[in-house]
C-alpha positions as CSV (number, residue, x, y, z in Angstrom):
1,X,-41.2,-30.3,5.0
2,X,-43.2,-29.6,1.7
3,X,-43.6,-26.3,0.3
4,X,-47.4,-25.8,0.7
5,X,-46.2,-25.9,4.6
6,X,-44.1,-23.4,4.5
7,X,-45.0,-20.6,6.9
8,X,-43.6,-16.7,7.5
9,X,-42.2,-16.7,11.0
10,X,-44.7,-16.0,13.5
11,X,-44.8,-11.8,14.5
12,X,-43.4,-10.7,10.8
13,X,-46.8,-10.4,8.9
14,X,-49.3,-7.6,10.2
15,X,-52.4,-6.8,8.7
16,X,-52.7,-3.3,7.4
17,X,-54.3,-0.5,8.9
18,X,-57.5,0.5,7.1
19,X,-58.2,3.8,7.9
20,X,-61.2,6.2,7.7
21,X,-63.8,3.8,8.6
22,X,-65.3,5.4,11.2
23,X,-64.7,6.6,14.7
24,X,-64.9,3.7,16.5
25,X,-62.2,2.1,15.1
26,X,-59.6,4.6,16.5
27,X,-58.5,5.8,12.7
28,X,-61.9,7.5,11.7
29,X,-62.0,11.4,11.1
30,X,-58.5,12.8,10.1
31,X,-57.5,9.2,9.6
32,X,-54.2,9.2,11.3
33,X,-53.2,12.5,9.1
34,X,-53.3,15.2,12.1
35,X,-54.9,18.1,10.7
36,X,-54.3,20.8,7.6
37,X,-50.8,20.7,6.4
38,X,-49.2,19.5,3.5
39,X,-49.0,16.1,4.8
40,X,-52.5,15.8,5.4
41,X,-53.7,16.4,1.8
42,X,-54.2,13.6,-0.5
43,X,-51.0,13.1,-3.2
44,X,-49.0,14.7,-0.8
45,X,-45.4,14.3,-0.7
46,X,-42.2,15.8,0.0
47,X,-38.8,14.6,-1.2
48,X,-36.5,13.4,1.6
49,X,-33.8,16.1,0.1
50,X,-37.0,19.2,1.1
51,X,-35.5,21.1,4.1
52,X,-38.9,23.6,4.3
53,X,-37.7,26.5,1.7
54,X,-33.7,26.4,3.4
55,X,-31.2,26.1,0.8
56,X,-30.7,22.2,0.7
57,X,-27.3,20.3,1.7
58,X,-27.1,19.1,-1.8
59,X,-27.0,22.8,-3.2
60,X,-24.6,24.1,-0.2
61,X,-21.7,21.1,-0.6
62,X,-20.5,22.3,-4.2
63,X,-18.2,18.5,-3.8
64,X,-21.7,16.6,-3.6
65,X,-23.1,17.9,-6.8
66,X,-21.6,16.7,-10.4
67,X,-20.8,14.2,-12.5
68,X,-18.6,10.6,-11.9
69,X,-18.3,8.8,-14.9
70,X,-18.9,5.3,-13.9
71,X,-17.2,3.8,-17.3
72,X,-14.1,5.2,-16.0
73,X,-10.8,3.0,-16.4
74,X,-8.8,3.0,-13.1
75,X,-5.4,2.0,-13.4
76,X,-2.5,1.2,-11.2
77,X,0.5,4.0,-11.9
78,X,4.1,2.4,-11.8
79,X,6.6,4.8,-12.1
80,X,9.5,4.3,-14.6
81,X,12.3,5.0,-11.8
82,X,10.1,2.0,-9.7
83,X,11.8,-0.7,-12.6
84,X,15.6,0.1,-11.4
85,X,15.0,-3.2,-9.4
86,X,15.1,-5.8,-12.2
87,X,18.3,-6.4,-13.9
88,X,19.0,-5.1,-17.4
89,X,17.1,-7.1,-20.5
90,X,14.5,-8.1,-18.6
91,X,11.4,-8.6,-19.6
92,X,9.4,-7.1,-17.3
93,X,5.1,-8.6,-16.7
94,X,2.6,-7.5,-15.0
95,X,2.9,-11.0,-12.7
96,X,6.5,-9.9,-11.9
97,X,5.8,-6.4,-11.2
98,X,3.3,-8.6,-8.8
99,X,5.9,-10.6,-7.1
100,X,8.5,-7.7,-6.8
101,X,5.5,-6.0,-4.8
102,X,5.1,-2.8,-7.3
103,X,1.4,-3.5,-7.9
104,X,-1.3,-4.4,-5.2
105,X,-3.1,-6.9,-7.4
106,X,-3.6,-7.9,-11.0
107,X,-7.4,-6.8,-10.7
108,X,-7.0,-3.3,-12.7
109,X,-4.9,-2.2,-16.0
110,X,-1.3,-0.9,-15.3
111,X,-0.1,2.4,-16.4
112,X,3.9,3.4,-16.4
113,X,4.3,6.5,-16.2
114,X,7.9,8.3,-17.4
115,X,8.7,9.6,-13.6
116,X,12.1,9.3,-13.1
117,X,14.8,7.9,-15.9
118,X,16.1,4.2,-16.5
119,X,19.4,3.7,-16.9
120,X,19.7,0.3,-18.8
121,X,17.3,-1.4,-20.8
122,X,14.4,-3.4,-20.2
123,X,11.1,-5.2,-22.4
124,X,8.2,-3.5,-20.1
125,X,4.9,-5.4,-21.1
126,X,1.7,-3.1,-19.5
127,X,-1.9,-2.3,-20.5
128,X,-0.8,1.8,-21.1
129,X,2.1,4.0,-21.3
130,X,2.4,7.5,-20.6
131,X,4.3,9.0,-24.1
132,X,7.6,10.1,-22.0
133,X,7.7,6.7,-20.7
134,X,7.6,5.0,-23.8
135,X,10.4,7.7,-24.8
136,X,12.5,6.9,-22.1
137,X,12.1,3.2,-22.6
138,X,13.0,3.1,-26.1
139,X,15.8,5.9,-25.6
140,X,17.6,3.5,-23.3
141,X,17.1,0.5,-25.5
142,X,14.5,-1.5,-24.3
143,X,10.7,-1.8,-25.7
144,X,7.6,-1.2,-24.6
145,X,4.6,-3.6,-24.9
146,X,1.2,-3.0,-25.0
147,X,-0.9,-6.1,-23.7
């Protein structure tokens, strides 16, 4: 097969309709437009959101209207008490917060937050820490990272 044979499979290619060119071709007169109305005058349009004059959906919903900000950084939240299961001075990764099954994936920054209290201390490597958790770290004699 060469490209010059290439051929659009047969049924998906229809010639268009060419209206107002006379009666006897079925789309003459009003040329498929109905009569009077909006939609029967030239540049006429109405947006899909239009409902006729009711008060759209979009202004009814107040949770559909707004802003997302779409640079937002999402990040998976560990929680300081959430590190009680390795053993004191370790230093604690992102792969091993993986493996102990505190973290989905390693797809997104991780956060620790200072929810809860740590009794020993531990080398916590993350992307972010939450100020109390980085208190609570260093008060119990460990560090914390930033990666």
């Amino acid at each position: 097969m060469r490209q010059n044979e290439l051929r659009p499979a047969s049924g998906s290619k229809h010639s268009r309709k060419r209206v107002g060119r006379g009666d006897g071709s079925g789309h003459g007169t009003y040329s498929c437009r109905g009569l009077k109305g909006q939609k029967s005058r030239s540049g006429a349009g109405i947006a899909l959101r239009f409902e006729g004059g009711q008060t759209p959906l979009v202004k009814r919903l107040p949770h559909k209207r707004g802003f997302t900000n779409i640079f937002k950084t999402d990040y998976i939240l560990v929680k300081l008490q959430q590190l009680e299961v390795f053993k004191p001075d370790t230093e604690v990764t992102p792969q091993m917060l993986l493996d102990a099954g505190l973290i989905p994936s390693l797809k997104k920054p991780i956060k620790i937050l200072g929810d809860g209290e740590l009794q020993y201390s531990l080398v916590v490597k993350a992307n972010k820490f939450s100020e109390s958790a980085r208190r609570k770290i260093e008060a119990a004699g460990g560090r914390a990272e930033e990666i």
